[in-house]
N, C-alpha and C positions, 0 to 999 in steps of 0.2 A: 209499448209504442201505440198511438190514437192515431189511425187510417182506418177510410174508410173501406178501404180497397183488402184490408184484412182479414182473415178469417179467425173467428178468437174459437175454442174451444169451448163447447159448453157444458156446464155441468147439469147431469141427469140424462142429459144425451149421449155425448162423447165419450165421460164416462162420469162412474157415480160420484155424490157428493163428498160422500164418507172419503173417497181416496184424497178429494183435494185439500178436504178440513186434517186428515192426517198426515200429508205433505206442509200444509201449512203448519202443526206443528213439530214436525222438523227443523223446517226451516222457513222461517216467514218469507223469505227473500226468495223462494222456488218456484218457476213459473210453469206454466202446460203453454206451448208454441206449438201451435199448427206447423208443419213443412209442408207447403205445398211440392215442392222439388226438392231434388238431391242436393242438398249443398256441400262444400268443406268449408272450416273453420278452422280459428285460430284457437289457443287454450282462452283469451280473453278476445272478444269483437264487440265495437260500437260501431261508431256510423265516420271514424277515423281511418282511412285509405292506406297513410303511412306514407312517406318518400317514394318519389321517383322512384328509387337504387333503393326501397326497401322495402315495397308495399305490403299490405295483409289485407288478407279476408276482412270483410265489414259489411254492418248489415245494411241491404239495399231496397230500392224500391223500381228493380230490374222485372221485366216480364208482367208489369200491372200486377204487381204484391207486393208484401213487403217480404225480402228472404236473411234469412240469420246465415250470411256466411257468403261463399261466392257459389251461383249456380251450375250445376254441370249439364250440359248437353252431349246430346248423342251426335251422331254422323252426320244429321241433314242442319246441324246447330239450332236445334228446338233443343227447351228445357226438358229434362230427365222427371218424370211425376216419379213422388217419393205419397203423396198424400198419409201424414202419420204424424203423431203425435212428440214431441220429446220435453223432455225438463230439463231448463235454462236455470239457472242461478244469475241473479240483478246483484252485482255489485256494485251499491254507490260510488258514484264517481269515477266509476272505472270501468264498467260494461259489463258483459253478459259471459258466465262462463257455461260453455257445454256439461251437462252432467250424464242425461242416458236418453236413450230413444224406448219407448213404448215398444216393444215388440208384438203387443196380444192387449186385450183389454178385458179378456176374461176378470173373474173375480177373482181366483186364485193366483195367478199371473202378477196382477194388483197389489194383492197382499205381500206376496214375496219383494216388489219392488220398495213396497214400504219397510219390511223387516229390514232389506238389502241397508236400504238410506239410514235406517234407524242407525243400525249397527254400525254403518260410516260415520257418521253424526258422535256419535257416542266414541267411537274410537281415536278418531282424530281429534277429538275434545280433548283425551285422557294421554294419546299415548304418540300423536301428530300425522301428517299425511303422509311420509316415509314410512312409519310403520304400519298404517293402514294398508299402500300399496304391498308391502310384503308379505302381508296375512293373507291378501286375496291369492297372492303369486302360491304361497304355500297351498292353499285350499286347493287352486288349481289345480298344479301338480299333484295332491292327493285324489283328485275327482281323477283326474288321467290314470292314476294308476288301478282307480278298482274298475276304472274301465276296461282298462288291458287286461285285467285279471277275469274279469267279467267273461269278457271278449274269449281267452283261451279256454276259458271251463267251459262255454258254452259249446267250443270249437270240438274239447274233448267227448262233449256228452253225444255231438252230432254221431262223431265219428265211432262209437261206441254202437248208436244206433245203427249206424246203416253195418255195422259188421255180419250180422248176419244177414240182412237183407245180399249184401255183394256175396256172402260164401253159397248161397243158397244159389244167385244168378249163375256163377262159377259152374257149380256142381250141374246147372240144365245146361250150362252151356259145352260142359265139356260129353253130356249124352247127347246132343243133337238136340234138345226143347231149348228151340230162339222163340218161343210166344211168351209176352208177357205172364208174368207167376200170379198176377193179383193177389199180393199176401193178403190174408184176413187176420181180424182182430176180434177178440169176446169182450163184448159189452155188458156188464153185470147192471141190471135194472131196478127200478122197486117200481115196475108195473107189469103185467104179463105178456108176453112172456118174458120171464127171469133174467132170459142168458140172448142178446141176442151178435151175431157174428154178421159182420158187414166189412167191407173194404177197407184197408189203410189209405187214411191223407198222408196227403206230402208232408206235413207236419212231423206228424205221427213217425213216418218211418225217419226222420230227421233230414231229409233230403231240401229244407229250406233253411238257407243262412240268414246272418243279418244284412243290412243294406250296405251296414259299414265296412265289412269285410270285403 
């Protein structure tokens, strides 16, 4: 869409050129859209409201911009800023389909979003978009599981650690030593001295979980 009132994405700035020339080919039809705000959207939106008794998201030129979708506002009904980037897919004569939001724009981040598209592209070429959907749903559920898996050995290993730290507090605590134990650790070096013995971290003795826990 040609307003002036738009902000387009630029390449070398926003982000490198390399990722657009390999979205393009992908898919010629892939676009980079600023969101200035939050919007939602329909699986296909143009600039079509829909009936009375049926309306959809469509894109507007709401809030002095142009927005891909209907904008959300917060409590005082100001727009929601989203400022970020996502990929549109331009279907002729039909509009615009949502594909992904940019979450990072690091290089790596980048890359991965190109293999992602590639690998859809290619899938749904061979094998259709029902089966794409189901491969991802598969992946998923196996990401989730070595996560749980992850999550429990880590769980065990904590707990393994702090066993003697707790039998040792135990044991001061059942003689009357309530002051902290400061356990120490040996440091094996290759500068002199050799050996050196300083404090355990919180780490160290396991007594730090993960966030997700």
């Amino acid at each position: 869409p040609k307003t002036d009132r738009y902000r387009r994405v630029q390449t070398g700035t926003d982000v490198p050129q390399e990722f657009v020339d390999n979205l393009k080919q992908i898919d010629r039809h892939l676009y980079l859209v600023w969101h200035k705000y939050r919007t939602l959207w329909d699986t296909i939106i143009n600039d079509y409201a829909g009936p009375t008794e049926d309306p959809r998201y469509e894109i507007n030129r709401e809030w002095e911009g142009l927005n891909f979708g209907f904008v959300l506002t917060n409590g005082d009904g100001a727009p929601i800023l989203e400022e970020a980037i996502h990929i549109w897919r331009h279907c002729p004569d039909v509009g615009w389909a949502h594909i992904m939001k940019l979450e990072a724009r690091e290089p790596d981040y980048l890359r991965l979003v190109i293999e992602k598209l590639h690998l859809q592209a290619k899938w749904t070429d061979k094998y259709g978009f029902i089966s794409y959907n189901r491969l991802m749903t598969e992946l998923d559920e196996a990401k989730q599981e070595i996560a749980k898996n992850d999550a429990e050995h880590m769980f065990e290993s904590v707990q393994k650690e702090n066993e003697w730290l707790t039998r040792k507090a135990a044991e001061n605590f059942a003689r009357g030593k309530v002051k902290p134990t400061n356990p120490m650790k040996e440091i094996i070096t290759n500068i002199t001295p050799k050996k050196i013995i300083r404090p355990l971290t919180d780490t160290e003795a396991g007594l730090i979980v993960p966030d997700s826990w």
